[in-house]
N, CA, C and O atoms as a DFTB+ gen file, in Angstrom:
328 C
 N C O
     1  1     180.030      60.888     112.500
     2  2     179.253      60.579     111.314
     3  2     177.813      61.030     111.528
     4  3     177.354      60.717     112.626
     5  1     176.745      61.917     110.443
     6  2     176.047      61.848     110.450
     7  2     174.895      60.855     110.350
     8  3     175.097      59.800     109.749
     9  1     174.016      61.040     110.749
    10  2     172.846      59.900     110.138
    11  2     171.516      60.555     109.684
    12  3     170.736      61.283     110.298
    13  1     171.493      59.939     108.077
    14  2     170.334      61.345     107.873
    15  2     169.004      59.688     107.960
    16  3     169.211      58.515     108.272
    17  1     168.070      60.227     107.633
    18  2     166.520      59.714     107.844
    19  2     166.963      58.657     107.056
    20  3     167.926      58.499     107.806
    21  1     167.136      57.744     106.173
    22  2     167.267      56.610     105.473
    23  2     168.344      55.442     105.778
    24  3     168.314      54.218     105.650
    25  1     169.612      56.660     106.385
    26  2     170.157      55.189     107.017
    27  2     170.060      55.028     108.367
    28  3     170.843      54.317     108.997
    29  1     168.971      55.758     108.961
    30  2     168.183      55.387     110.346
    31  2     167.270      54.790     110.076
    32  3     166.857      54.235     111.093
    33  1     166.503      54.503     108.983
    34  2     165.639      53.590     108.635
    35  2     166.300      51.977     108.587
    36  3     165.972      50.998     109.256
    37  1     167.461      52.128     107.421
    38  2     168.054      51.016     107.021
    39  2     168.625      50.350     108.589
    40  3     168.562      49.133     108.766
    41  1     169.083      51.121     109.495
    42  2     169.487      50.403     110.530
    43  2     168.466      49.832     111.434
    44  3     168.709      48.907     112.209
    45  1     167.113      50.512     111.291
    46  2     166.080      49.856     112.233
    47  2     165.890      48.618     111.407
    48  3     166.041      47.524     111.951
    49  1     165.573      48.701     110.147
    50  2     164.747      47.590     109.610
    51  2     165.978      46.389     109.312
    52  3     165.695      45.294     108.826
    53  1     167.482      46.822     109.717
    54  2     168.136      45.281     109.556
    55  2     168.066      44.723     110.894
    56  3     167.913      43.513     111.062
    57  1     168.189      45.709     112.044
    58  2     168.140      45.180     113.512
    59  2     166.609      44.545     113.619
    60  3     166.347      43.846     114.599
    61  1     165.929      44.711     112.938
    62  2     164.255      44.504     113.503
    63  2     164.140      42.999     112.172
    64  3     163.411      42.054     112.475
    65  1     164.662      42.975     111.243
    66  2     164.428      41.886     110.048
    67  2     164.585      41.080     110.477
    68  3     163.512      40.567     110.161
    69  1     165.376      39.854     111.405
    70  2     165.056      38.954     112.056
    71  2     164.423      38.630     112.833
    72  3     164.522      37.452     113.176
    73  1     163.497      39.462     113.475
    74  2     162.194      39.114     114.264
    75  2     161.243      39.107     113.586
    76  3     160.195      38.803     114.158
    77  1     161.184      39.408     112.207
    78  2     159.735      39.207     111.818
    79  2     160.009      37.667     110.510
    80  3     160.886      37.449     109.673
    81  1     159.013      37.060     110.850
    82  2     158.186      36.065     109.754
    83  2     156.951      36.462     109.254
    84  3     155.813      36.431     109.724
    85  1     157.558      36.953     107.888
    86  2     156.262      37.119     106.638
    87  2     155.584      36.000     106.134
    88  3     156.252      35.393     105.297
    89  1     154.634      35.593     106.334
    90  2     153.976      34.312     105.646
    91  2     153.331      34.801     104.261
    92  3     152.582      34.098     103.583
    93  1     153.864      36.558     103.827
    94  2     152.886      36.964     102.433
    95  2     154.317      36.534     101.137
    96  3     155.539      36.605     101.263
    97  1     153.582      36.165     100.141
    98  2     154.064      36.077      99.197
    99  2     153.636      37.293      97.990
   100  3     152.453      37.633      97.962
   101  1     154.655      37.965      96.956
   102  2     154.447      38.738      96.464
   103  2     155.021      38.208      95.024
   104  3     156.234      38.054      94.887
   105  1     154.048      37.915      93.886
   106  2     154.458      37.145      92.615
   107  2     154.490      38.612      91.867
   108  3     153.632      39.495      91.906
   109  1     156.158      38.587      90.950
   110  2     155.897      39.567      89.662
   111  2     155.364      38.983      88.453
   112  3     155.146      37.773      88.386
   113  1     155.225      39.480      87.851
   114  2     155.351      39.320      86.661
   115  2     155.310      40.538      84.953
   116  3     155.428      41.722      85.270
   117  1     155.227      40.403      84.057
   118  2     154.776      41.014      82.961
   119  2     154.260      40.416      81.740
   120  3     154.566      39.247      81.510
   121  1     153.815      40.798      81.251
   122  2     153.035      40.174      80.082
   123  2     154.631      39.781      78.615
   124  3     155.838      40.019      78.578
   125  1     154.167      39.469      78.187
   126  2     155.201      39.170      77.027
   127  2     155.216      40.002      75.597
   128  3     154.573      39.579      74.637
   129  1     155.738      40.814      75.548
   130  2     155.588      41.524      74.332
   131  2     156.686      41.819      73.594
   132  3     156.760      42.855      72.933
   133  1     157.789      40.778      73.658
   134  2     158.502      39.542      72.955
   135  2     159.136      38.637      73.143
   136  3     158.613      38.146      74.142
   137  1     160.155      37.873      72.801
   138  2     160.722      36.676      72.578
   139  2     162.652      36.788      73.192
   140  3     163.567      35.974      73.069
   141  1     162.599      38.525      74.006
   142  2     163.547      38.562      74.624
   143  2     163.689      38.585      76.165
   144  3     163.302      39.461      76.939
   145  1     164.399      37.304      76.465
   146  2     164.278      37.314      77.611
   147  2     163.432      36.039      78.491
   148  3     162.601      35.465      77.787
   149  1     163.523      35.595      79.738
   150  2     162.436      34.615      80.105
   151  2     162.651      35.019      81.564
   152  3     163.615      35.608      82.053
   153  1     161.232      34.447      82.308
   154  2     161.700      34.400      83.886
   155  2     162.152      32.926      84.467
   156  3     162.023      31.869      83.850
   157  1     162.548      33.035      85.406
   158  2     163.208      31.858      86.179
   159  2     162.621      31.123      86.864
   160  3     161.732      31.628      87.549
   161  1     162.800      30.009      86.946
   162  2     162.039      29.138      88.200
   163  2     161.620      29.976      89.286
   164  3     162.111      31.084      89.072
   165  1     161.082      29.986      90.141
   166  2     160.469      30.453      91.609
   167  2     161.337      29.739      92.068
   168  3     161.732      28.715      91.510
   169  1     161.891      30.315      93.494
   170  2     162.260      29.781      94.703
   171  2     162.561      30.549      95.885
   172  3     163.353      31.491      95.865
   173  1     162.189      30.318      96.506
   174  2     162.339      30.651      98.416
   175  2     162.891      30.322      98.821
   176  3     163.478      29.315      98.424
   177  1     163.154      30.941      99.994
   178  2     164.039      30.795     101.466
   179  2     163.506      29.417     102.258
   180  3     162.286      29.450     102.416
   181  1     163.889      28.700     102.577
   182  2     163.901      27.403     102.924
   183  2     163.058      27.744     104.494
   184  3     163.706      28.687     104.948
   185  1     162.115      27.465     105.339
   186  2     161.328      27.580     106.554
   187  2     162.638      27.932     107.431
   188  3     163.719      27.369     107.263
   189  1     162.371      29.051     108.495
   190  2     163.109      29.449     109.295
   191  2     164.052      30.171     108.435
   192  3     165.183      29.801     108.749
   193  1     164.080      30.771     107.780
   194  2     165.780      31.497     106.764
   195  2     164.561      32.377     105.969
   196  3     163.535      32.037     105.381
   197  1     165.273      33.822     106.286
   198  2     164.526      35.027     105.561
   199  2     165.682      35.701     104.753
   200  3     166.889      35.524     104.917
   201  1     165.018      36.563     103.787
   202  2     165.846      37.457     103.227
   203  2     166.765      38.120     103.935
   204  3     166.497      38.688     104.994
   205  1     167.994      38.094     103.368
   206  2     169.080      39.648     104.419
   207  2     169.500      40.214     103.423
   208  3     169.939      41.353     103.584
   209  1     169.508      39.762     102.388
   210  2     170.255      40.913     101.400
   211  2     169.718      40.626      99.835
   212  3     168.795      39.906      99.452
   213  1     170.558      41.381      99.157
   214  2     169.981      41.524      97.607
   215  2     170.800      42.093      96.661
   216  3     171.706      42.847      97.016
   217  1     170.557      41.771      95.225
   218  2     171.453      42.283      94.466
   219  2     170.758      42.442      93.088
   220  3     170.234      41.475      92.535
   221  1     170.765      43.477      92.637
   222  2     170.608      44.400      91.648
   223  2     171.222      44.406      90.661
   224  3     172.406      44.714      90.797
   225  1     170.606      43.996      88.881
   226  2     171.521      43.901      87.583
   227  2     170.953      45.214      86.844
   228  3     169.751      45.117      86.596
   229  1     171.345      46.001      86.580
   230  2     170.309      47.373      86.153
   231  2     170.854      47.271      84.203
   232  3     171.646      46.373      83.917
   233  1     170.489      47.970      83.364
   234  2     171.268      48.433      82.065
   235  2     171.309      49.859      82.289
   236  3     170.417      50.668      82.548
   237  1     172.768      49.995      82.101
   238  2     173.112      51.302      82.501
   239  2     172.217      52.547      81.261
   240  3     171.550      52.224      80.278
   241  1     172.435      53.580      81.625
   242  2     171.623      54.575      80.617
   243  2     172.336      54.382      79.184
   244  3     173.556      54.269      79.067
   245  1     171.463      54.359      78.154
   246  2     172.243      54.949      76.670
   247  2     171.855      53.470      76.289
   248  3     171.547      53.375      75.101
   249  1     171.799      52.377      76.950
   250  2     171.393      50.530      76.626
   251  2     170.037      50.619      75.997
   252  3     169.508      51.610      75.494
   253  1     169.518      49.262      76.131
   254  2     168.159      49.442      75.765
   255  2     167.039      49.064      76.015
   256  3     166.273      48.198      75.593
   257  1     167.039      50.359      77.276
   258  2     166.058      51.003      78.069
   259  2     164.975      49.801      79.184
   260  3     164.082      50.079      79.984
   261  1     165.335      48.973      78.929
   262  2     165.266      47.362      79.772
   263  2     165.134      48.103      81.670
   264  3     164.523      47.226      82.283
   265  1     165.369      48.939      82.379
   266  2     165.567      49.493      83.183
   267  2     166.320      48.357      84.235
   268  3     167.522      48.190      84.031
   269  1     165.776      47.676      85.193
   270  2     165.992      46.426      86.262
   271  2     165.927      45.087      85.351
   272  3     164.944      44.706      84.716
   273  1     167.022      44.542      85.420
   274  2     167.094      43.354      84.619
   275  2     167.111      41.822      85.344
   276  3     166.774      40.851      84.666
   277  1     167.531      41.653      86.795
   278  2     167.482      41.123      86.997
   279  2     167.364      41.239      88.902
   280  3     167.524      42.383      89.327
   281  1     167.189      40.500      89.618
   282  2     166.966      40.681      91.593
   283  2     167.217      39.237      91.909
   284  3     166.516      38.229      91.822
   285  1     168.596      39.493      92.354
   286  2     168.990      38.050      93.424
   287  2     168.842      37.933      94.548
   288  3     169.878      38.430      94.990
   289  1     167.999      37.466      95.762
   290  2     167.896      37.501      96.961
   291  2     168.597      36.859      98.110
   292  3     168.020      35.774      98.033
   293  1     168.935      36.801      98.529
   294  2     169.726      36.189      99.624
   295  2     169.459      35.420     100.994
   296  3     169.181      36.147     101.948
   297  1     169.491      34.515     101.141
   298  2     168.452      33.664     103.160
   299  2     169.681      33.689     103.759
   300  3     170.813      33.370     103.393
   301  1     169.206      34.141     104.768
   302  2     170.000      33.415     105.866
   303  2     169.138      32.906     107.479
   304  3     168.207      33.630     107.832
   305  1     169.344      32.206     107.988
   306  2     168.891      31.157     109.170
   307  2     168.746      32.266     110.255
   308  3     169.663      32.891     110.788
   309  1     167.525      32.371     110.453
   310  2     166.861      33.528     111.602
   311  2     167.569      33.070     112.822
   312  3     167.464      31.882     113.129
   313  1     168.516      34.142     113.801
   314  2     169.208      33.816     114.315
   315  2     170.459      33.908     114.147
   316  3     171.031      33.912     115.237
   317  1     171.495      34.022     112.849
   318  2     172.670      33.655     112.669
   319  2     173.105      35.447     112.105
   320  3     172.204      36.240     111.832
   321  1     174.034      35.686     112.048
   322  2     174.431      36.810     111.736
   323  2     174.375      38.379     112.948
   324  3     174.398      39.599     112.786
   325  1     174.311      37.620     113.903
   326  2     173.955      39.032     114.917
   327  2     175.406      39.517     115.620
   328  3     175.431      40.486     116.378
């Protein structure tokens, strides 16, 4: 199997993602320019438990044009999964 530059990236940064603790927080948001749609409560990874994974709701092309619709994140307990 080859390995081109990105999934030599992706493999450093899952082997290396449990050694690091981010204490930065990064808030989205957008302004409202209508009545479709809302955001969700906030919530985090519980102390000691970081992100490992994620999941992506997109509207496919030809929809309406909404691009990324939704980002589910995932914790798991620093330490567990090796």
């Amino acid at each position: 199997m080859t390995m081109n530059t990105s999934w030599l990236f992706l493999a450093i940064t899952i082997s290396v993602l449990p050694l690091i603790q981010c204490r930065h927080v990064l808030y989205l948001g957008s302004p409202r320019v209508n009545n479709q749609g809302t955001w969700k409560a906030w919530q985090i990874c519980h102390d000691g438990w970081f992100v490992h994974g994620m999941q992506l709701k997109y509207e496919a092309t030809g929809g309406d044009l909404t691009g990324m619709n939704a980002v589910a994140l995932y914790c798991q307990r620093i330490g567990l999964g090796k």
